[in-house]
C-alpha positions, 0 to 999 in steps of 0.5 A: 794122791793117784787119780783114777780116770773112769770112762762112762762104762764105769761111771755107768757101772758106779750109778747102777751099783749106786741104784742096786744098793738103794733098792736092795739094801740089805736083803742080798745078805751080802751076795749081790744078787744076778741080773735075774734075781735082780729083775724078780726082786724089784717085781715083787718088792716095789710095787709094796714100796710104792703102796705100802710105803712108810713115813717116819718122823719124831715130833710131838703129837698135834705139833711140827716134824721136828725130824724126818727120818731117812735110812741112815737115821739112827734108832737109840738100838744105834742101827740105822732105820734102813736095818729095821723092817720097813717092807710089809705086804699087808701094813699091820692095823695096830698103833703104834706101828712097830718096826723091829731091827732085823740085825742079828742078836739085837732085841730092839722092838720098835725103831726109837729115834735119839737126838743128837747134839752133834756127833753124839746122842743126848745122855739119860739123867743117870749121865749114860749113853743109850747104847749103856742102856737096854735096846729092850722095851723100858731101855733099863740102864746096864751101868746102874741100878737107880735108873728107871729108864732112859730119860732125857732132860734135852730140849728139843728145838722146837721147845719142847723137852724130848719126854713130851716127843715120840717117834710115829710111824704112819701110811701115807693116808694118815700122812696126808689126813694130818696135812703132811707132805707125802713126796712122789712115789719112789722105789728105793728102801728105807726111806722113811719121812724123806720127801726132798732135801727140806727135810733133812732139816730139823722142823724148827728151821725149814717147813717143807713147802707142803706142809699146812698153813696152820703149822707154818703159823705154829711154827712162826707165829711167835717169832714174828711177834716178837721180832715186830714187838722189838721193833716197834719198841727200837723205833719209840725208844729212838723217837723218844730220845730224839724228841727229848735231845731236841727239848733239851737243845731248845732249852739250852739255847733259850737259855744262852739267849736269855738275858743275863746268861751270859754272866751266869755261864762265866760265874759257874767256869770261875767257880769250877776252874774252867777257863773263859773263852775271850 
């Protein structure tokens, strides 16, 4: 394997490049843009970054993030967030807010999340893949006709089946009005729900630090009872067994005191054939 040795300038030329791709995404079309249109674009498009800003998650409503989406989160038209319209001048007063994929010849109108369970995305009842259905509104299945719809019977980790979750897009007051960690101002594209390395977890697995009380009590509440409720009834049950070996131990040893024990013991060996200790 060849080793390729950097000096700073390149490593400096690497973390610019890096710097560009976030900022810019795709909207160079594939020609990186000179210093000039580079300098013009980040005037006009970051200040509608900072303002404007979007936070993506799927959950169910009134409930936890069960996922923060970020810019390379698939939808269920399989683009990534970041290949949908996530840039507006004004943001639209209409709800739910619709951000469609602006990849050529696709017809998805609103970005979708789709669980995975692994590499894979959940199947619909009808046993095929969401990309084997219609990117369209009502995601009819292209491969039978019985099916109505995309359906999934995956549960979520949160508990919840996935028909009772939905993807929500909102600003960054109606974030805050629900008590949901905004992050700081950032200008890089696509960034959705992502307000540090916490959310790249599921929400059933690590609540951001901001996020309320009230839904790190939801979150837990359950599994603490019951975590003290298995507790407690492990340490009864030990002290009931002990109580109860220390009855019987008493008993036995009354009993061997007790006059005339001594011959019963050695009837109940004859009888059974155990030999009698001297």
């Amino acid at each position: 394997m060849e080793t390729v040795c950097l000096d700073n300038s390149a490593l400096k030329a690497v973390d610019d490049y890096c710097e560009y791709r976030r900022i810019v995404g795709d909207d160079d079309g594939g020609k990186l843009f000179t210093p000039e249109q580079y300098e013009e674009y980040k005037r006009k498009v970051l200040p509608l970054r900072l303002n404007n800003r979007l936070y993506v998650s799927y959950g169910v409503p009134g409930g936890i993030d069960c996922k923060l989406i970020g810019p390379e989160t698939q939808c269920f038209c399989t683009h990534r967030y970041k290949q949908h319209k996530t840039d507006f001048e004004v943001v639209p007063s209409e709800r739910p807010l619709a951000l469609p994929c602006q990849v050529r010849g696709c017809h998805c109108p609103a970005y979708q999340f789709i669980p995975q369970i692994g590499p894979n995305p959940v199947r619909c009842r009808c046993k095929h893949l969401p990309q084997e259905h219609s990117e369209a509104t009502g995601h009819l299945c292209k491969k039978c006709t019985f099916c109505s719809g995309f359906q999934s019977s995956y549960a979520c980790g949160c508990g919840q089946p996935s028909s009772v979750h939905q993807t929500l897009v909102e600003t960054k007051l109606e974030r805050e009005a629900r008590g949901r960690p905004i992050g700081r101002d950032v200008p890089y594209a696509a960034m959705g729900g992502l307000t540090g390395f916490s959310s790249l977890l599921d929400g059933y697995l690590a609540l951001e630090a901001g996020g309320s009380d009230q839904d790190r009590e939801d979150g837990c509440q359950q599994r603490c009872s019951a975590s003290r409720i298995k507790e407690a009834s492990t340490k009864t049950a030990l002290i009931h067994c002990g109580l109860e070996g220390n009855e019987v131990g008493l008993r036995l040893k009354d009993g061997m005191n007790a006059p005339g024990s001594r011959g019963r013991v050695l009837r109940r060996k004859q009888v059974e054939g155990i030999p009698s200790e001297s």
